[in-house]
N, C-alpha and C positions, 0 to 999 in steps of 0.2 A: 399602420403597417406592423408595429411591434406585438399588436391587440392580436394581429392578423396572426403574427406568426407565433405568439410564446401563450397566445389566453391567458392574458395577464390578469382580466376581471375574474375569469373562472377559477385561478389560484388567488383571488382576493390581493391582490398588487399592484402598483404602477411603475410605470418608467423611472419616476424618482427614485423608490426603495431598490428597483432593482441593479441602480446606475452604482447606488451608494454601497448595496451589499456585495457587489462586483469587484469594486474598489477596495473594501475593507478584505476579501479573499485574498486579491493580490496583494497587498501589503504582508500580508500574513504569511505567502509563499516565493515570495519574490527573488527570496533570500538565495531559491535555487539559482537561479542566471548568477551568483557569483561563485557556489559552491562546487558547482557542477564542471564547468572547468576548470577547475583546480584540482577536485580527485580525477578527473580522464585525461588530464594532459600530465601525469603521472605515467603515462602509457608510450608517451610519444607524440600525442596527437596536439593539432595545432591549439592551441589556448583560445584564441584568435574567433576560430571556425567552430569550436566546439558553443562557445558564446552566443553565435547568432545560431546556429543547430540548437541550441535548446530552446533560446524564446521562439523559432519556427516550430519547432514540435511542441513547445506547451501552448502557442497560439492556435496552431493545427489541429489538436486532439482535441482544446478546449472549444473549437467552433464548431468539430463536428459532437461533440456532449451538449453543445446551444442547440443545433437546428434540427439534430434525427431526437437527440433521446429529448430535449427541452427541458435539462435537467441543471439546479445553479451548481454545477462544479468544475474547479480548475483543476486541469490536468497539466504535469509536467515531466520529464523525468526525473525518476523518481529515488528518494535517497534509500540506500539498502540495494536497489539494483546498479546503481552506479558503482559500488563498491564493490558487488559480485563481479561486473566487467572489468574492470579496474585491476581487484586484487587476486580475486580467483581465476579467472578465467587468463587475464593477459599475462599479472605477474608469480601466481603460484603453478597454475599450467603450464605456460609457457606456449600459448596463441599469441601471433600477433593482435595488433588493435584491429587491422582490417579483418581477419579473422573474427574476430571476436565480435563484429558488426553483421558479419555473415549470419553468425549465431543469431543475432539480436531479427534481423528478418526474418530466417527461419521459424523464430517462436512465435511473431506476429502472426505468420499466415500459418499455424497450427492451431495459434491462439484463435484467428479468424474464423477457421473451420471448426471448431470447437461451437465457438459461439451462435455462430449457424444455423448447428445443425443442436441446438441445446446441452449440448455433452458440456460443456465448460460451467454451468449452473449448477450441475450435476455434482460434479469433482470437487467446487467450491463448499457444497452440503458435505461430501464426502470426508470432509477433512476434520477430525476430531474439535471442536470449540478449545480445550485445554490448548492443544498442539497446536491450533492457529496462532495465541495468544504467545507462547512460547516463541516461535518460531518468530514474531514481531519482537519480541523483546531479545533475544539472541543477536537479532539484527542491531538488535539498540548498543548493548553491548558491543557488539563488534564495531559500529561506527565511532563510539565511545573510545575505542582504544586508538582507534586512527588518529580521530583530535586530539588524546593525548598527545602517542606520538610525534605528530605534525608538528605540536606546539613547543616537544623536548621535555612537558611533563615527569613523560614515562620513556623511558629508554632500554637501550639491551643491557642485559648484565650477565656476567660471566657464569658467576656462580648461580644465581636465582633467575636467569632466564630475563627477570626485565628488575628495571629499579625505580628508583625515584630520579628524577633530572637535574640540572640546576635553575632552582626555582629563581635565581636572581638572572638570569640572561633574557633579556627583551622580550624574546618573542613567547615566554613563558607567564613572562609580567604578563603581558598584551592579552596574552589567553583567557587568561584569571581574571583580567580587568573583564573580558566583554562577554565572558560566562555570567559573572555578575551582574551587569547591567542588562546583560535578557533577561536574567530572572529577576531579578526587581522588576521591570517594564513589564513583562508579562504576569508577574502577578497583579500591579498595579493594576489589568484589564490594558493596558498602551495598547492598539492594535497595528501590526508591523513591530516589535520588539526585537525580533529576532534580526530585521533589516536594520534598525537603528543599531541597533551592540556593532553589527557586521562595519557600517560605515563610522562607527563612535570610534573604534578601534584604527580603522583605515585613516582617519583624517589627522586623529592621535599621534601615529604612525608619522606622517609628512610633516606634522608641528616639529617633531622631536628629533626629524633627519633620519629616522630610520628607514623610511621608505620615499619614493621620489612618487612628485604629483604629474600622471599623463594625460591630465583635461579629463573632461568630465562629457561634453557632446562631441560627435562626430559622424560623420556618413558612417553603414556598418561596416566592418569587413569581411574581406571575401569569404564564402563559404568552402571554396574548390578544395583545400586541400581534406576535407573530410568529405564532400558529398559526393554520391556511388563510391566510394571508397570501399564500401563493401565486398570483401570473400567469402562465397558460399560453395567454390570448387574444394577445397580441401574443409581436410579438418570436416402462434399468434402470439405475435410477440408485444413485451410487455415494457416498460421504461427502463426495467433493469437490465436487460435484453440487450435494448437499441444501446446503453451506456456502455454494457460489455463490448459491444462493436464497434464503437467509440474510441474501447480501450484498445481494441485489438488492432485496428487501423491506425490509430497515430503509432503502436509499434510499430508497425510494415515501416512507414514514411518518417519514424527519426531514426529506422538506423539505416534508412537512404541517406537521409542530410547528414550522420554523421553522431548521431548519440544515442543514449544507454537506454532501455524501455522506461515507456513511457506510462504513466499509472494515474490514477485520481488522485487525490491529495485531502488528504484528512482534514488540511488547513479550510479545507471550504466550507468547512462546520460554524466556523468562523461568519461568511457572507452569509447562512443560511440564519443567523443567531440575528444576527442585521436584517431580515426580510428576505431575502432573496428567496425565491420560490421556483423561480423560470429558468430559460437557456438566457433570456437577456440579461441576468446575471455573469452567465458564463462568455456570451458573447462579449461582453466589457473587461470580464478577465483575458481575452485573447486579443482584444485590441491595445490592453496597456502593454502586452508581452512583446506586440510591437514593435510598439509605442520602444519599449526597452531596446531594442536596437540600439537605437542613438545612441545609447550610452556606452558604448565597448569600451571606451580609456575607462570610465572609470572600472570596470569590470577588472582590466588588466591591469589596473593601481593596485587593488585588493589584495595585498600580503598573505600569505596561507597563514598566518597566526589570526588574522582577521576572521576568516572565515571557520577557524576550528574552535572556537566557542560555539556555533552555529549551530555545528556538527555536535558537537557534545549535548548542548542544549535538545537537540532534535531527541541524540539517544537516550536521553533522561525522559523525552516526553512518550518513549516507545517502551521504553521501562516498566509504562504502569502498568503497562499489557499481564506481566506477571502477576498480578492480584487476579486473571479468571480462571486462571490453572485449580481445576478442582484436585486441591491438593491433601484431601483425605482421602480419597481417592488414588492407588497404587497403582494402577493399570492406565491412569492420566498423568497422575503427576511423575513416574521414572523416565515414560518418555518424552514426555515438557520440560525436565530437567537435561535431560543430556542434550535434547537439541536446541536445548538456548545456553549453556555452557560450553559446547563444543563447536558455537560459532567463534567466538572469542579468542577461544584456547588453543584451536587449528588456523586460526587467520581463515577461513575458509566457512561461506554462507554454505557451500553446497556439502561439507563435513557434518556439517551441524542437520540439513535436510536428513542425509541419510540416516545419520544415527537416531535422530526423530521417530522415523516411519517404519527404520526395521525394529527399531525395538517396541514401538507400538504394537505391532504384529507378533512380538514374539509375544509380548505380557497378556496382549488381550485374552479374555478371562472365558471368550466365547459365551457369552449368555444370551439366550435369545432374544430377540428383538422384536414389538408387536407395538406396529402401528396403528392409532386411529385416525382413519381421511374423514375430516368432516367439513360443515361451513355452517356460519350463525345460521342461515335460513333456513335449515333442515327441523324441523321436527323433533323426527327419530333420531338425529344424532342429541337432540339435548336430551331425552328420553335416557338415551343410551348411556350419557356421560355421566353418570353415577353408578351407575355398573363398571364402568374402564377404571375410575378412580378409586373403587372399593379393592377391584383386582391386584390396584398398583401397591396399595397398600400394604395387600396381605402379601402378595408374592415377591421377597426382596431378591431373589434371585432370576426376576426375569425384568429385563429393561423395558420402560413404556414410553411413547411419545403420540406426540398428537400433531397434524400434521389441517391447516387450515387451507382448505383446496382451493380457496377466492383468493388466496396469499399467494397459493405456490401452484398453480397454473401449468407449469414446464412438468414440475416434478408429476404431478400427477397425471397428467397426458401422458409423459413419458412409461409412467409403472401400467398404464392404459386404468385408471381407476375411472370407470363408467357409470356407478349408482354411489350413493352414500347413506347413512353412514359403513365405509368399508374396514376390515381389519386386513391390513396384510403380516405375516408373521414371517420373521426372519431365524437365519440358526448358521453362526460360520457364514453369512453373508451370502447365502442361499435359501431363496425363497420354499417355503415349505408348504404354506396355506393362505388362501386367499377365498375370505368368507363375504362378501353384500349382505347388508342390511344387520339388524341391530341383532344384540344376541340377547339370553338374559343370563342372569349374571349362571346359574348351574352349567348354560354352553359355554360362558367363556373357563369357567373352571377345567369343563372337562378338555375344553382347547389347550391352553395351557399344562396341562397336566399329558396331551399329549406332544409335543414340542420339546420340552424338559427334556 
């Protein structure tokens, strides 16, 4: 059956590696079912509900990335948008939570129709690589500041806006302890690090009487007071494809049940590092998330100083994102800088988006852009590709890319690229010229020369 359904031979796998790299995924992300209601029941919303709403929506999302796209990744809600919900939208706007779950549908079935109909592939390409990276490390940083404060690290201060805390009050200790013991464990290679520091901390926590022990199994509980809770009155496709719809559908159906959008999870690099090749990897990440149910006491034991190493941990590892900011580069690095600074600094993910994107637009430097559509099997396109390269060379002020149309499928259906090798040439993100078949190099000079 498994053969049937995942072509485990055809991705060179079996049921064993993919049980085990399943396993090793969730360990790796599990951490969310404690984190995650602890930043959304900062809102008002039941602690409770929000608990079993997310192992539903990471079991949800992650069965439908097993059986349409048959891809090994866990899907959960995701950290950075739960903070967006949380802290911009509920408590720096000033939406309720149910509102704010309005929102979270809505973007699902925009996200849905996007995906579709191709356009969300599109946007994804569209977005600067610096400014991606940026905008993940911003997030880091802002998350960063939350487990500070959570833990009392970092506090308000009069004079300089925030300070330092007192580092001798427990739940400051507790932080520092389980900061620690992820990064050891996670350097060490431990896999689940991040869930061991979370419960190293929590058990710590009940030796020592600072927190009380509420069992560890139980039937789960209710979902009712978050699910439909939702307000929305006010206020040839390819594996990436089917995973986008993947993505876009478990948002529709967690912010029915009651939680923050729902995203792939980086951690499943992790199961993929272990074998895992299929959905029957993902399928086993969506039946331990279950499985997680049972455990709500201990979910509700979990002390927020437990889980804000977690959090800090997470933004330290979003952090790295900052090393692909091509930072010799002026017209990439001013606005990567202000939109991963100005998450932190405004308390606000959606502060930091804007200031990102308009100032991208203002610096860009407008230099034309000339594409080549090619694929290994052509001919003329390798013919050609020392002529693109000598061009790229010589001409520093016009931008070149190359664009592999076995790779990117959507993209080039969409531009309608019908023979290859094609140039298309871009100027202020309006198409100028659009030339088939190979040039030599005196056409592309006198091309370029007229574009300029």
């Amino acid at each position: 059956m498994f053969e049937r359904l995942f072509k485990l031979s055809e991705h060179g796998t079996n049921v064993r590696t993919e049980v085990l790299a399943g396993i090793t995924t969730f360990l790796t992300m599990s951490y969310i079912i404690f984190v995650n209601p602890d930043i959304l029941s900062s809102t008002g919303m039941d602690r409770n509900a929000i608990f079993v709403a997310t192992c539903l929506a990471a079991a949800l999302g992650t069965f439908i990335m097993a059986f349409v796209a048959n891809w090994p990744i866990g899907m959960a809600p995701g950290m950075g948008l739960n903070a967006f919900f949380a802290f911009t939208v509920v408590a720096t706007l000033g939406y309720t939570w149910q509102q704010a779950l309005g929102a979270v549908f809505i973007s699902g079935v925009i996200f849905l129709i996007l995906t579709v109909t191709g356009i969300r592939s599109w946007l994804i390409r569209g977005i600067p690589k610096s400014l991606q990276s940026a905008i993940a490390a911003g997030i880091g940083m802002f998350l960063g500041l939350i487990a500070l404060m959570n833990s009392g690290i970092v506090v308000a201060h009069p004079a300089t806006k925030i300070g330092l805390g007192d580092l001798t009050q427990p739940a400051a200790l507790y932080a520092i302890l389980g900061f620690f013991i992820i990064a050891a464990l996670d350097a060490l290679k431990v896999r689940g690090a991040i869930l061991i520091g979370i419960l190293a901390v929590t058990i710590l926590s009940m030796l020592t009487g600072h927190s009380e022990f509420g069992g560890v199994v139980s039937t789960p509980p209710s979902l009712m007071p978050t699910f439909m809770q939702l307000d929305i009155m006010e206020g040839k496709p390819n594996r990436l494809g089917r995973a986008l719809l993947a993505d876009s559908t478990a948002i529709v159906a967690g912010s029915m049940l009651g939680t923050s959008s729902t995203t792939a999870y980086v951690e499943s690099a992790s199961g993929v590092q272990a074998g895992g090749r299929t959905g029957l990897t993902a399928l086993t990440i969506g039946v331990l998330f279950l499985l997680a149910l049972f455990f709500s006491p201990l979910a509700a034991t979990v002390p927020g100083y437990a889980t804000a190493p977690a959090l800090l941990y997470v933004a330290c590892l979003m952090m790295r994102e900052i090393t692909e900011v091509k930072w010799d580069d002026m017209t990439e690095a001013v606005p990567a800088a202000l939109a991963a600074f100005t998450m932190p600094f405004t308390y606000s993910i959606a502060n930091g988006l804007a200031f990102g994107f308009i100032s991208y637009a203002a610096v860009e430097d407008g230099k034309p852009l000339i594409i080549d559509f090619w694929a290994p099997w052509c001919g003329p396109c390798r013919q050609f590709a020392p002529v693109f390269d000598a061009a790229a060379s010589k001409h520093a002020d016009v931008t070149f890319a190359k664009v592999n149309t076995e790779e990117e499928q959507e993209l080039a259906a969409g531009l309608r690229i019908r023979s290859i090798p094609t140039l298309m040439v871009f100027r202020e993100r309006v198409l100028l010229f659009s030339q088939a078949g190979a040039l030599s190099a005196a056409q592309l000079d006198d091309l370029i020369e007229q574009v300029k």
